[in-house]
N, C-alpha and C positions, 0 to 999 in steps of 0.2 A: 452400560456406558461406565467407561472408571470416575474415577474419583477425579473431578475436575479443581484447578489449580486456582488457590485464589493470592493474587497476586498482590505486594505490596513492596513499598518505596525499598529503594536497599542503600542510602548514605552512603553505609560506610565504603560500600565497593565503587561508590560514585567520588569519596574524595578522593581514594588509591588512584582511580585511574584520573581523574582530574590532576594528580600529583604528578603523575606520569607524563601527562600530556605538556604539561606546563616544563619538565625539565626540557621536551624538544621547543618549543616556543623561546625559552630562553636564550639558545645558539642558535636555532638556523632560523636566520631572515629571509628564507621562500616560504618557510612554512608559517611564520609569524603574519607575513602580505597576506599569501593564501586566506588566512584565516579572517583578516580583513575586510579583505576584496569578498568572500562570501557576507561576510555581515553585511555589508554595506551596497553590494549590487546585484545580492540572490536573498539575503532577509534569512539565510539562514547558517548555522553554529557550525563551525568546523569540527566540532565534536561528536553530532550527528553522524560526520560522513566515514568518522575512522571504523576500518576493519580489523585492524590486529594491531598490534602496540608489540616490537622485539626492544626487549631486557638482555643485557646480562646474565646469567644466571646466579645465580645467588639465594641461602639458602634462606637469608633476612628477605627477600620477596618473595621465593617461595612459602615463609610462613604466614608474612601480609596480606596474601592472598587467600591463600587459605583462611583465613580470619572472617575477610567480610565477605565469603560464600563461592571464590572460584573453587575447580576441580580441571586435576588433570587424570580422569578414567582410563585414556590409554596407555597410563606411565611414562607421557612423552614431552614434548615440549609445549606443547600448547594448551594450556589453561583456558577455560570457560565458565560461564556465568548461567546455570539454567534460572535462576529465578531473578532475574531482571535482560535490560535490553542494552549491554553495554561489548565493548570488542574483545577480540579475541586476544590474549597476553601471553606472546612467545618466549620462555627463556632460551636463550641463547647461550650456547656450550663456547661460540667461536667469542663472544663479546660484542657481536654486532648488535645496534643501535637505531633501529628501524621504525618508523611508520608508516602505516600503510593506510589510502582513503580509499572509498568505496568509486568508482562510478561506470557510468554506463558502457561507455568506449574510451579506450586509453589511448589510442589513437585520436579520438576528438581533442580528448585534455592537453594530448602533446601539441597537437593544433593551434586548439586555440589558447596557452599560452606559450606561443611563441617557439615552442622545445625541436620543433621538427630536425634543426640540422644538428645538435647535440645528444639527443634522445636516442636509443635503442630500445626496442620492445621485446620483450620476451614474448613466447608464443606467436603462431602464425594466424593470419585473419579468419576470424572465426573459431578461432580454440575454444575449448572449455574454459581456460584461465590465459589471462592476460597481464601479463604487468610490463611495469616501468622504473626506473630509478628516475626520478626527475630532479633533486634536488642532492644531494653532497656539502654540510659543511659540520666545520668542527666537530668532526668523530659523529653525525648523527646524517639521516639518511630517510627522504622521503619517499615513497614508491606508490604510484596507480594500482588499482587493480578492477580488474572487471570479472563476475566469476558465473558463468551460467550455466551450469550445474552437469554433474553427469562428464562420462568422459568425451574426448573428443571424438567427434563425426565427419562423414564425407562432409567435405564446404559445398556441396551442388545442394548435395541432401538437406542441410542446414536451408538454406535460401531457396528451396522448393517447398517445404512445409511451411515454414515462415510465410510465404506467399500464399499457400492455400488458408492458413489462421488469418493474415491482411484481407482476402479476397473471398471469405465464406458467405455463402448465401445468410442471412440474419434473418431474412421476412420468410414466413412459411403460415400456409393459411390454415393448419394445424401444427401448433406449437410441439406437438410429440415426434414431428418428422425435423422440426426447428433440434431437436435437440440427438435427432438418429444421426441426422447429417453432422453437427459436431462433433458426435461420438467416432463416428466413424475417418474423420481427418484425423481425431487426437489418436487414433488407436495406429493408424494410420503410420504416423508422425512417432510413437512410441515404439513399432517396431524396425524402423531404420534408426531412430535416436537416442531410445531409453526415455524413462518416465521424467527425469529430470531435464531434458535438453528440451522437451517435449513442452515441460510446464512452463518453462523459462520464455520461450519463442511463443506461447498461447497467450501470455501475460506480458508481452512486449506490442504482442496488435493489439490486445484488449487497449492499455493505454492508448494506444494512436487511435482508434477508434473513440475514443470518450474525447481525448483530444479534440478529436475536428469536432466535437459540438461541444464544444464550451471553451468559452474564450478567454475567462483568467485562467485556467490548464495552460492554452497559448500562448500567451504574456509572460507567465511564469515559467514555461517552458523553455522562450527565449532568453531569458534573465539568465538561468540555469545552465544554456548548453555556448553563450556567452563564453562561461569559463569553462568549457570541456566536460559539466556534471553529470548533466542527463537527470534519469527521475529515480538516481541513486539511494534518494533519498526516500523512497515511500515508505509509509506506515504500513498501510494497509489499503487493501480494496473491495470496495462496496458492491454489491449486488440484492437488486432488489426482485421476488418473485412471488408470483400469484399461490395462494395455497396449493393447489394440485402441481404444482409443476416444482415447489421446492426439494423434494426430494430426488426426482429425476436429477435437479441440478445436484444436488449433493454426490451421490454417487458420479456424476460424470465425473468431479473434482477429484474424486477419493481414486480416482482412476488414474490421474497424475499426482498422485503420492499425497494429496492433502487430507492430514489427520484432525478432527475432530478434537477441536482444546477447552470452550468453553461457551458452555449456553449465555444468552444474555435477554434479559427481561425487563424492562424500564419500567413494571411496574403494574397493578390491574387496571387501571384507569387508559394508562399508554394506548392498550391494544394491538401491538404488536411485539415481537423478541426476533432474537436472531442467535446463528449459528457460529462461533466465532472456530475457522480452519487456519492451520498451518501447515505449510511443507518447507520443514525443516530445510534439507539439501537444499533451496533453489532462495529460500528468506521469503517468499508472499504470503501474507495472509491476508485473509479473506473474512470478511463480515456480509457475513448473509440474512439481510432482512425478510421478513414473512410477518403478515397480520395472525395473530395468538391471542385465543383465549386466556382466563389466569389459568383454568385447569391442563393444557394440554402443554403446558410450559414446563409441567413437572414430566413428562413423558420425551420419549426420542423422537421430537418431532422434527430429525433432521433425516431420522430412516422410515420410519410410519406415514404415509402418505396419509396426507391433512384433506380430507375433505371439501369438495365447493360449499361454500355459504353465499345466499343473496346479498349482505350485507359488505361492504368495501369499507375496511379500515386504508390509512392513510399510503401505508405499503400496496397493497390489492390495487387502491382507485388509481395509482403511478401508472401499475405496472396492466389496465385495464386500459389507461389515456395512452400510454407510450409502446408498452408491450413487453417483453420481460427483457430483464437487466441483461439476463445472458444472450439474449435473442438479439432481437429488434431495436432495442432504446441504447443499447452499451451501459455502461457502470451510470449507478447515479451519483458517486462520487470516487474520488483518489483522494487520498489524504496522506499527506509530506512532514517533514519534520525539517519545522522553523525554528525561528528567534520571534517569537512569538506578536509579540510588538513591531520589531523593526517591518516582518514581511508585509501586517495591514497597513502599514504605513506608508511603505514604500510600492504599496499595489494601487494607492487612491490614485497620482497621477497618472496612474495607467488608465485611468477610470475603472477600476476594480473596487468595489468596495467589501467589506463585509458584513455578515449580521452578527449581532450582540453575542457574546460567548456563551457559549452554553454549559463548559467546564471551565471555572477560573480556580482551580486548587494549586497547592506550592507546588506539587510537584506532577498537572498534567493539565494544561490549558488548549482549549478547543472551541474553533468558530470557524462557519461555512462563509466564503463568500457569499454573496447575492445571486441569486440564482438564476439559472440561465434559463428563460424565458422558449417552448419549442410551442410549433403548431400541432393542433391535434387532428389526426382523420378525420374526416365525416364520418368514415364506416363505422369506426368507433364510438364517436359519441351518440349517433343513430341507434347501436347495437344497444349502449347502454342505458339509454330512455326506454326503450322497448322492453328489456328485461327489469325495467323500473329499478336502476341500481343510483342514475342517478333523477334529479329533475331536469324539466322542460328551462328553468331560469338557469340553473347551472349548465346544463348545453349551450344555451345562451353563451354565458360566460367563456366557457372553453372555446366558442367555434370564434368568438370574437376578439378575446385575449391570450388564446394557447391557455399553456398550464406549465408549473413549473419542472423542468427536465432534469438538471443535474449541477454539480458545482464543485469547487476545489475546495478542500477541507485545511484549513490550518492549524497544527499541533505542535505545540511545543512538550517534551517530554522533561523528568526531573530524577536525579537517583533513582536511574534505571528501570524507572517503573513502566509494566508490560501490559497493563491491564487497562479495562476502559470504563467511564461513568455508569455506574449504576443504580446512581439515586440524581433525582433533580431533575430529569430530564422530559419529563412529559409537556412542561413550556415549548419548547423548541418542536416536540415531535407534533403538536397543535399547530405552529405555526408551519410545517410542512404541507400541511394539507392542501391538495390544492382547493378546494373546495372553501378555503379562508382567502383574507387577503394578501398575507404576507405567507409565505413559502420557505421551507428548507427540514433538516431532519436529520440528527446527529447522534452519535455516541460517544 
């Protein structure tokens, strides 16, 4: 495995583009509202959602940038940021003046605010890329964009995979056929699509599927596509899986393009780590939970298949009550990027609440909602008395109160920091359990 990246706050790139951002806030009053009306009735930062920022060119921001860590590799215009999480910075040869926001359908956004009979869309339904100019004033320039990966496909072939990823069998009464049957839609799916169109469309049901069982996803979903967003905004996606079956799951992933970035460990007491993926091309990553020894934490225990043990750490006994993340149960969580405060605040009257944060640092705060409450099999908790994994009082427990399933993750991020808590954290990962009273499980 190479040398994994350790990630830390980057300032100065966070006030340049802050500085940036603020010159189009100061002229154009759509984008100034915009940025508002997010704070105020999605709870999260307009800054979150930008994708590229077009400059001028100039040789004074060409240096500035280069200062606090962009690169332009391909000698071209577009500058980037590998070691933090902030947008892409075009210089511009013509002098155009541009922003660009992230979100799901640019069509929705034209929608729902109001743009329908002013608007033009670039690219046709279904592209790879999509944009829009939605805003024009004084010399600056707001535009949509939607980008899912990879180049453009037949639209039939798009919306016929798509429906096979919506519509896959999940339940299988051996989990290795759960996982041939995926392999074989994605592989499927990759060769009318390419590995990018492929991961983009497997990670758009994933969402809908965790969606319909959890209802602040819901709530905030609706908040969200209110103003045309969508879940533009994700961090990251959760998966939780039984030791024998985590690496099956890894390699399925590494099959749509997802590279292996960074191990993560909470610690020897924790009892569990995870696998932190990325696919660059498409932006998903992927936090993959599995119950760990301290010893096999130092090994590749994302490609070495991990052995069954009698014993359920808090990951295992999830994914023993529900079934695997990737299978049966869907994600155990999605995790967004807020205004960290405004979002719990503005999710109570939903009846949304949260649990206590489990990261408050300056520059990366995180708290699950309250978790969504599912029923557990009989066959399940029968199978698990029997194999004495749990007790006869805790069967009890589960057959009478379910067990906790999954939840929306709230994060607010800081000077572009990419990385996630790796000390602190065995509080929260205790109170996940469901075998306690209080429930959830966070990074």
């Amino acid at each position: 495995m190479s040398a994994e990246p350790l990630w830390t706050p980057q300032p100065a790139a966070a006030a340049l583009v802050r500085e940036q951002l603020d010159s189009f806030l100061e002229v154009n009053g759509f984008i100034t509202h915009l940025r508002d009306r997010l704070l105020h009735e999605t709870g999260t930062r307009l800054a979150d959602w930008v994708a590229r920022i077009t400059r001028p060119a100039s040789e004074k921001l060409a240096r500035q940038l280069r200062e606090v860590g962009y690169a332009n590799p391909g000698a071209g215009a577009l500058w980037r940021h590998a070691a933090g999480m902030f947008p892409d910075v075009e210089l511009s040869a013509g002098g155009e003046r541009r922003l660009f926001i992230r979100v799901e359908s640019v069509a929705d956004f034209v929608l729902a605010q109001g743009l329908a009979r002013q608007v033009a869309i670039d690219g046709a339904p279904l592209a790879a890329v999509r944009q829009a100019r939605v805003s024009s004033e004084r010399n600056t320039e707001l535009w949509v964009i939607e980008r899912h990966g990879g180049a453009d496909a037949d639209p039939a072939a798009v919306l016929r995979h798509l429906e096979a990823f919506r519509l896959r069998n999940r339940d299988f009464e051996d989990e290795i056929d759960g996982f041939a049957h995926a392999r074989h839609l994605i592989r499927a799916a990759i060769a009318d699509l390419g590995v990018d169109r492929t991961c983009d469309l497997f990670f758009q049901a994933e969402r809908e599927f965790w969606q319909m069982r959890n209802r602040a996803a819901r709530v905030q979903k609706a908040r969200q596509d209110a103003l045309g967003m969508g879940w533009a905004n994700h961090d990251h996606h959760t998966y939780r899986s039984g030791r024998e079956n985590f690496a099956p799951m890894i390699a399925i992933l590494e099959e749509m393009g997802f590279l292996c970035r960074e191990r993560f460990y909470a610690g020897r007491d924790a009892g569990w780590g995870a696998q932190v993926l990325e696919q660059p091309n498409v932006g998903v990553v992927i936090f993959a939970d599995v119950d760990l020894s301290p010893d096999e934490v130092t090994g590749d225990f994302a490609h070495e298949l991990l052995p069954r043990r009698k014993e359920l750490g808090t990951v295992g006994l999830w994914c023993a009550l529900h079934g695997e993340a990737f299978l049966q149960a869907g994600m155990h969580h999605l995790e967004c990027q807020f205004a960290f405060d405004a979002a719990r605040e503005q999710l109570k009257p939903h009846g949304v609440d949260s649990m206590k944060p489990f990261t408050d640092f300056e520059y990366l705060r995180q708290a699950f909602t309250k978790g969504e409450v599912w029923p557990v099999a009989e066959a399940r908790i029968t199978k698990l008395v029997r194999e004495g994994r749990i007790t006869e009082p805790q069967a009890v427990k589960f057959r009478t109160d379910g067990a906790l399933g999954s939840h929306l993750e709230i994060l607010q991020r800081d000077d572009g920091y990419k990385g996630f808590n790796q000390t602190g954290i065995n509080e929260i990962i205790l109170k996940t359990d469901p075998r306690r009273a209080e429930v959830g499980h966070g990074h």
